[in-house]
C-alpha positions, 0 to 999 in steps of 0.5 A: 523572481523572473525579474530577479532571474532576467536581471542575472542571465541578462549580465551573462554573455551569450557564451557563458550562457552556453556554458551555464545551460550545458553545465546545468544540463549535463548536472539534471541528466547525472542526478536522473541516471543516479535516480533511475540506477538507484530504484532499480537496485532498491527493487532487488533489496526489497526480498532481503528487506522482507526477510529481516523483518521479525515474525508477530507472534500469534495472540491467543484471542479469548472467545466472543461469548463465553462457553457454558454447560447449560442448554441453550434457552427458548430464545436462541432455540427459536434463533437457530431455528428460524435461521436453520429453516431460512437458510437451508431452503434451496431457493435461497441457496447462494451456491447454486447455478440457476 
């Protein structure tokens, strides 16, 4: 490829090469104002883009563990204990400044 580059800058003259470097010059600093112009603008247009978006509407999410009348049994009695005992103790409170 920079053979093939070489071989057609090679046939220019030094004036046209000066031509061809200005004119390529003047072509990547209008494609870069147009960029910068062209997110700055699109910074502004972000709120309305927000507003058009639709609302989800909200999902009833059915409990985890279905809801019954019984009482609960030895097994989660003795759960709730344990948890109530390990967690209410002051010296495993989290909140507490020491």
């Amino acid at each position: 490829m920079e053979y093939a580059l070489r071989k057609v800058c090679g046939r220019v003259n030094p004036d046209r090469r000066g031509y061809v470097i200005a004119v390529l010059f003047i072509l990547f600093a209008a494609v870069n104002i147009w960029v910068t112009f062209r997110g700055i603008r699109s910074i502004g247009r972000e709120g309305e883009r927000i507003e058009q978006q639709t609302e989800i509407p909200q999902q009833d999410i059915p409990p985890v563990l279905p809801e019954s009348d019984e009482p609960p049994g030895e097994l989660e009695l003795e759960i709730e204990e344990f948890f109530n005992k390990h967690f209410n103790n002051q010296s495993n409170d989290t909140t507490t400044v020491r």
